[in-house]
N, C-alpha and C positions, 0 to 999 in steps of 0.2 A: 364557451359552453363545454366545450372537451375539457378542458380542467376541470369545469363540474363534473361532470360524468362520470371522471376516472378518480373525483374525489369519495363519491356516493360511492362507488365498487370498493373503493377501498376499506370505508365504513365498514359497508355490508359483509366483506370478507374478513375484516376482523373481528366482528360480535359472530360469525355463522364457522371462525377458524374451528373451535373446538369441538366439531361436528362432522368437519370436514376430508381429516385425516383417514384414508381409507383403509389404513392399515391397523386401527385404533375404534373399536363399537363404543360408540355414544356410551360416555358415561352419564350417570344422574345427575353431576352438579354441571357438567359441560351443556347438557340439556338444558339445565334450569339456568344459566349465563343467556343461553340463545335466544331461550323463549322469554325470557321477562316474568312481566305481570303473567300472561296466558301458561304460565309452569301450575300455578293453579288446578287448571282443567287438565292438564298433563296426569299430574300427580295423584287428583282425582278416580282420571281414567284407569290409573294403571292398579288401582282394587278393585273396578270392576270388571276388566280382566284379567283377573290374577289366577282363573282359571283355566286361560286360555293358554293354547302356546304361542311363544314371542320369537321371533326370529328378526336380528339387525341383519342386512342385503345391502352393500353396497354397491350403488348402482353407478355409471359415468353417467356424467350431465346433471345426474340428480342429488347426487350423496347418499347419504344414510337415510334408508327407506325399515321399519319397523312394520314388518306382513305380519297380523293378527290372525287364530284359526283358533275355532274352539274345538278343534279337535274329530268333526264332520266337513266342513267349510271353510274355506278363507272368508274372514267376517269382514276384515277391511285392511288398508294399509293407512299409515302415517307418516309424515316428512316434516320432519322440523323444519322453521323458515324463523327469519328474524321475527321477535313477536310472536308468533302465530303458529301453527301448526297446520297442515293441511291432513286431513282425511277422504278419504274413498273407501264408502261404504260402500259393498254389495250386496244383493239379493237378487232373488230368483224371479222368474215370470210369473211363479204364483204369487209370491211374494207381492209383487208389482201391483198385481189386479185385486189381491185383498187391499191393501193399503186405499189404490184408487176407491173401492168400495166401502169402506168403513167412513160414513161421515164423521166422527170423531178427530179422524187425521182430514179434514177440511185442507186447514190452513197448509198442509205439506202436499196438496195433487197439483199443484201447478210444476211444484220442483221435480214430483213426481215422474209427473209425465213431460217434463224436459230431460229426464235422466238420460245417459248414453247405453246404447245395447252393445254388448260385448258377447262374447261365447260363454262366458259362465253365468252370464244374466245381465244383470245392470247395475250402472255406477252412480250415486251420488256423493258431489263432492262439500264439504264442509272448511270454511277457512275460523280455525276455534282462538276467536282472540277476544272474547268477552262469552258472560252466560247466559245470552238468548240464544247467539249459534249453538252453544256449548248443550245445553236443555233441548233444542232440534233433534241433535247429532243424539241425545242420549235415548229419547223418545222413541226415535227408530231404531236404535242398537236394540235395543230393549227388545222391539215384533219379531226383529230378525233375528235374535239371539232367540228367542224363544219358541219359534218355527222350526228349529233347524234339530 
């Protein structure tokens, strides 16, 4: 079972190598090796914030973390992973209690209101590796981006 284990890490650490390098910000085609099919929603993303400013932060333990701000706000961060990307959006306690009160966003108050409370507001997280997550994640960028 440990040769599984240490065979799976090894996988994983050579599709996530060119990311990995702390010395070296995420390039675009290093990006699109790691993410796969979900470069997609990436590639996507990044004309919708092209307004934004983009900052690569290399973090220990995590890698290459890409912190989003439109320039009032940190909107959200992103972390490439094999496949997949993760996000953490934020928004504010107003934010929070519009969203809860708009029946329109139904289907998003349960995730809503499992979000975690931080000091600058609140977090939800998104794992974007197809486009139902992907349509979520953009649904709510969108209140947020637009509030703010």
């Amino acid at each position: 079972m440990v040769g599984m284990e240490t065979c799976i890490a090894e996988k994983i650490n050579s599709i996530m190598k060119p990311i990995l390098d702390p010395k070296e910000t995420p390039k675009k085609t290093a990006i699109k090796a790691v993410l796969g099919n979900s470069f997609q929603f990436y590639d996507d993303l990044e004309k919708i914030i092209k307004h934004c400013k983009k900052e690569w932060v290399f973090l220990k333990g995590t890698g290459w973390v890409l912190f989003v701000n439109n320039g009032k706000k940190d909107m959200f961060y992103l972390i490439p992973q094999s496949n997949y990307f993760l996000i953490s959006l934020t928004f504010s306690e107003k934010e929070r209690k519009d969203f809860l009160n708009d029946q329109e966003l139904q289907s998003f108050h349960a995730d809503i209101e499992g979000t975690s409370k931080f000091s600058e507001g609140y977090a939800m997280q998104f794992a974007i590796n197809d486009e139902e997550v992907y349509s979520r994640f953009k649904i709510l960028f969108s209140l947020v981006n637009r509030s703010t």
